[in-house]
N, C-alpha and C positions, 0 to 999 in steps of 0.2 A: 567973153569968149563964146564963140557958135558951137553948138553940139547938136545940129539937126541935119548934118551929111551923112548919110547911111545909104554909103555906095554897096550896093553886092560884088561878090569875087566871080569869078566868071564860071558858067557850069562846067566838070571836068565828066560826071555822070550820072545817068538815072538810078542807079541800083537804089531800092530801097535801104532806108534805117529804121532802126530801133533804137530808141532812147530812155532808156529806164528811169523815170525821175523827175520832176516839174518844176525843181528848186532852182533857184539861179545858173547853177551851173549847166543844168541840162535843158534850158530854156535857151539860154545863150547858144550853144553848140548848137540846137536844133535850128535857131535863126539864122545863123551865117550859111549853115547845111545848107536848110529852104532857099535860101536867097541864092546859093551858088548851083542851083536847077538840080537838088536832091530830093528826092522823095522822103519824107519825115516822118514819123509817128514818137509821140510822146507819151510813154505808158505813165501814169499817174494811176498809184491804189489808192489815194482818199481823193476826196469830191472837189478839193478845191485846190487853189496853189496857195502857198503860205501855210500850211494847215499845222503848223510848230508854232508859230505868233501870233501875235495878239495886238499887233496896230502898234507897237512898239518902236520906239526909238532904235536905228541903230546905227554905228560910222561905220563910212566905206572912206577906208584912210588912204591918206594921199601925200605919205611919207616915206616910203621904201623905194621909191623910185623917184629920179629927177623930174620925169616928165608929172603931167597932170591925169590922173587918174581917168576924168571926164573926158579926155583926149584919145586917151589909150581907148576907151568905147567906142569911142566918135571914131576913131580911124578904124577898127575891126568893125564899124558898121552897128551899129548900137546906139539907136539914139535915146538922151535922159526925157522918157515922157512919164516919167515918174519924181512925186517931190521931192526935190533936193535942195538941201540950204548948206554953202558954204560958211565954214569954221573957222575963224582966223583967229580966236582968243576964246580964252575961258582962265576958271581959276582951278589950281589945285591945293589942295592941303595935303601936310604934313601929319605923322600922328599925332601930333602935340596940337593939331588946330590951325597951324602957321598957315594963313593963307600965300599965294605966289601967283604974282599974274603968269600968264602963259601965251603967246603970240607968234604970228608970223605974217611977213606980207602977203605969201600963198594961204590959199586955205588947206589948212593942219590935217581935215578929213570934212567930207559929205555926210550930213544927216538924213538919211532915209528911213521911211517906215515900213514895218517886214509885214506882212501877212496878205488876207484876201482882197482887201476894204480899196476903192479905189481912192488913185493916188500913190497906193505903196508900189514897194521895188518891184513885189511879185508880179503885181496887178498888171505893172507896165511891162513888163518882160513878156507876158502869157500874151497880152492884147498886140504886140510885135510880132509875138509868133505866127497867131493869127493870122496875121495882115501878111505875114512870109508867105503860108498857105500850111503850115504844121498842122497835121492833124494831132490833137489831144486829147488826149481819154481817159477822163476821170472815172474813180471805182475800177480799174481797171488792172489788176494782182499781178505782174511779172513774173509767175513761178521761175521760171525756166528761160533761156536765151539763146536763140533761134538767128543763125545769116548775120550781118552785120547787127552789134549791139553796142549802143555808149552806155556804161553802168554809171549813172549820178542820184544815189538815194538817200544821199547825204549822210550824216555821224552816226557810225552805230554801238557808240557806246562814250562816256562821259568821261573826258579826263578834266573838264572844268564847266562850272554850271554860273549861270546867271539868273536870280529870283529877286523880285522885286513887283513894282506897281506901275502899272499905266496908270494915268489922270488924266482928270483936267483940274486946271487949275488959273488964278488970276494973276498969277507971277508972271514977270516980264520976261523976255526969252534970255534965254541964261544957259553956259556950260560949265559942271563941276566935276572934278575928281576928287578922290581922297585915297593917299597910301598908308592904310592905316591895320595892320595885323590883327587889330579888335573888331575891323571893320569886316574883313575880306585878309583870312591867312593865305599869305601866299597870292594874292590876285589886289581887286580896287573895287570900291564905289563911285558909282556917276551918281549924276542926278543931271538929265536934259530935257531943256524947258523950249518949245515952241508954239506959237500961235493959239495959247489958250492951252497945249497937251502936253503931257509930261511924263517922261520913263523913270523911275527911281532903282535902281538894282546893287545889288552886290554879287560880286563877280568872283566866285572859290574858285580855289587850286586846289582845296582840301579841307577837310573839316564838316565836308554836306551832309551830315545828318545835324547838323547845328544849324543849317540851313534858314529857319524861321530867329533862332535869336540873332542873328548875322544882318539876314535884312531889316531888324526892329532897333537895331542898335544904326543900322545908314540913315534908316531913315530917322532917328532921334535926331542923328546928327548934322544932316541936313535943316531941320528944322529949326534946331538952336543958329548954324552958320548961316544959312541962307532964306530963312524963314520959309522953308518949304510948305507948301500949301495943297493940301488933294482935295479935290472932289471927283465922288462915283469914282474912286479907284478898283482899281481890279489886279487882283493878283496874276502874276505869269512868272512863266522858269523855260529856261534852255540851257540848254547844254551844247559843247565842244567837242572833238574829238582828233589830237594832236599826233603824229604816227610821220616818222620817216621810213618810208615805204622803200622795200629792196627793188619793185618793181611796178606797175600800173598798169600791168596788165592779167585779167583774171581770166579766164578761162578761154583766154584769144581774144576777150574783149578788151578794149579803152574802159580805163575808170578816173575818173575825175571828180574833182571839189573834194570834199571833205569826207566823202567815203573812202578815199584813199590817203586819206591823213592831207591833204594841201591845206594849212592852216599854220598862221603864224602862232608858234610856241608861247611868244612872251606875254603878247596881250589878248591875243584869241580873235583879230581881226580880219576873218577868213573871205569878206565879199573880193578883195582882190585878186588871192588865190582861185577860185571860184571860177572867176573871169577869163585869167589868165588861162587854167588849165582846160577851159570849154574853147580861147580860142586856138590853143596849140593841138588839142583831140579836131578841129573841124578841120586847122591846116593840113594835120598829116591824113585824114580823110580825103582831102579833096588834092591836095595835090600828090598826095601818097608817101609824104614822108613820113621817117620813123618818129613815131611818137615817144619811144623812150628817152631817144636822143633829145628831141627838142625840149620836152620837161627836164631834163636831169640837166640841161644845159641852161634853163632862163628860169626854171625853179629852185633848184635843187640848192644853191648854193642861198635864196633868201630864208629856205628851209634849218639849213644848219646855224646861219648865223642866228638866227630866232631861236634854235636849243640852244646856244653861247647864250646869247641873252636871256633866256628863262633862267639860266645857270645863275649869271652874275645876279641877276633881282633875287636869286630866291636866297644866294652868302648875301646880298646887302642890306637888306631886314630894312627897319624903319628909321634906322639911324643913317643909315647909307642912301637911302632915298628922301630923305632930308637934307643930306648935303647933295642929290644930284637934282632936288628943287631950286636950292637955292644958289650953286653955281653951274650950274649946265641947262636947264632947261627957262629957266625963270629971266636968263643973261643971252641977250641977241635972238636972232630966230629959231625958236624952237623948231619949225619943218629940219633945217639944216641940221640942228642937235638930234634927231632924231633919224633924217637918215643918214648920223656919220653910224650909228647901232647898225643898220646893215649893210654897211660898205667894208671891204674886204681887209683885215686889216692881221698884225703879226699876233697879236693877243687872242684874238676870236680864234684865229686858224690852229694856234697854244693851247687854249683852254677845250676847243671843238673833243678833240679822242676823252676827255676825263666828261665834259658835259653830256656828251649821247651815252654816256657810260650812268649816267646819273638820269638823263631823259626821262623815263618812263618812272622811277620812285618814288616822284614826290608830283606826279601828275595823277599816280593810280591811286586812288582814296577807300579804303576798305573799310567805311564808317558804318556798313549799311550792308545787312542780308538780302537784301532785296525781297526780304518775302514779307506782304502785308504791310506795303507801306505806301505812302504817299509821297515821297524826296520827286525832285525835279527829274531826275535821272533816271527813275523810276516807270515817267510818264512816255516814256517812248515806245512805238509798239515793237513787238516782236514781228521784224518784217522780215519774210522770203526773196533773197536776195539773190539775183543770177549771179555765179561766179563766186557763191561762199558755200562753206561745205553748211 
């Protein structure tokens, strides 16, 4: 499939923006702006884009929706000039070890790499902008939010953390999971291998001050099942921040991605989100529609079925994700198995009033004073945010 038409929307005006943030989301919104004859500026407070990763694996999934992810860029004007390797199989394990193939004729999710380094998602997003005519400003602190502002500063605070190892390594390319509660309480271990480089992590919902024996015991266990193999590894951690927002808008501005909680609850797969919410803030920019409406109307509802599904993973423990390896996902197309989870259904819409009622409990982790420490969650700055008290 082609992914290199990246039509612009037609200019509706010059007024300047502001766009707080240089993460996916606000790179994107700043590109569609630029392109439809807007005047841009991209405030960035640290020196680089990606400045949270470390050259890291991550999927940009392509299972919540029918259409194709790559598509959905392509028609909003987005072309993939960043590496992407479609997914169509990998293996999962059970807690018991049980491996399970996993497959589909679409690819399941895009593997892209997060940080500065050319190549990765960021690199390619900032270098488009560019080419839009975005001006960007690195080191550049937002106190305050001044005429039109998009707020995208990304997560600011941790309801689930990912720590683990970048590599390289001589293993052949390879994708693993494992749902295992010794592994990863509440959340999974990967382990993904490409072209000589490899992510290894485990991914909490709870438990991150245990953090370090968590990922010693994935990575044990990759080694035993998969002969996992590092070299020149390097430690890294990120974190999540999951939040059904009453509103998205903060102080008369637009706020998108993941500063305003747009992130899937069950697996914490937020580049879609991301996407989506940069390009429904540029539509209602440019052609002046309401932005509440249109997010509450093409988000909102992937957002609740994601707490439904946080809910049911977190009663199914590891025996229940053991039978939905080995008869639901491991049987016929996983993509389909995967987005029958967010298509609208009597159970979800049942369980939705007791789940949000549960939401925030077992995502909020109080393992950790936060003083004098090192956890992943830990490592984020204290930033000054327009539109937070």
């Amino acid at each position: 499939m082609a992914h290199d038409d990246c039509r612009a929307p037609t200019p509706r005006s010059n007024a300047p923006l502001t766009i707080v943030g240089a993460g996916p989301a606000g790179l994107v919104c700043a590109i569609l702006l630029a392109r439809a004859g807007r005047k841009v500026v991209v405030r960035e407070w640290h020196g680089t884009v990606g400045w949270r990763f470390h050259d890291d694996f991550q999927g940009l999934e392509n299972w919540s929706d029918e259409g194709d992810v790559l598509d959905e860029l392509t028609a909003a004007g987005i072309c993939a000039n960043f590496e992407v390797v479609a997914v169509r199989c990998g293996v999962a394990f059970d807690a018991w070890g049980e491996p399970y193939g996993i497959s589909s004729d679409a690819p399941l999710y895009y593997l892209v790499r997060r940080g500065h380094e050319a190549g990765s998602l960021d690199r390619g997003l900032l270098e488009q902008a560019l080419e839009a005519g975005v001006e960007v400003r690195f080191g550049d602190r937002a106190e305050a939010a001044d005429h039109a502002t998009v707020l995208a500063v990304g997560p600011r605070i941790a309801d689930a953390i990912a720590v683990g190892y970048v590599f390289e390594t001589p293993m052949p390319d390879g994708d693993w999971i494992c749902f295992n509660s010794a592994l990863a309480p509440l959340g999974y271990s990967y382990l993904l291998v490409h072209g000589g480089r490899g992510t290894v992590a485990s991914c909490l919902f709870t438990g991150f001050k245990r953090e370090a024996e968590y990922v010693a015991r994935t990575v044990d266990f990759f080694r035993r099942r998969v002969g996992l193999t590092m070299r020149h590894e390097r430690p890294f951690g990120g974190f999540a921040n999951f939040r059904l927002p009453r509103t998205a808008i903060q102080g008369g501005h637009l706020v998108i991605g993941e500063q305003v909680g747009f992130q899937d609850a069950l697996a914490g797969f937020g580049l879609r989100y991301a996407f989506r919410s940069a390009f429904l803030a540029a539509r209602s920019l440019i052609d002046g529609t309401d932005y509440t409406s249109l997010w509450r109307r093409e988000l909102l509802p992937l957002l609740r079925a994601s707490v439904s599904n946080r809910f049911l993973f977190n009663l199914a423990g590891d025996r229940g994700w053991r039978w939905i390896l080995a008869h639901r996902l491991s049987v016929g197309d996983a993509r389909e198995s995967l987005r029958n989870l967010y298509r609208p259904s009597l159970l979800r819409r049942a369980l939705y009033p007791l789940a949000y009622l549960r939401f925030r409990a077992p995502l909020h982790d109080r393992s950790c004073d936060h003083r004098e420490c090192s956890c992943v969650w830990c490592r984020c700055d204290d930033r000054a945010v327009p539109g937070h008290a």
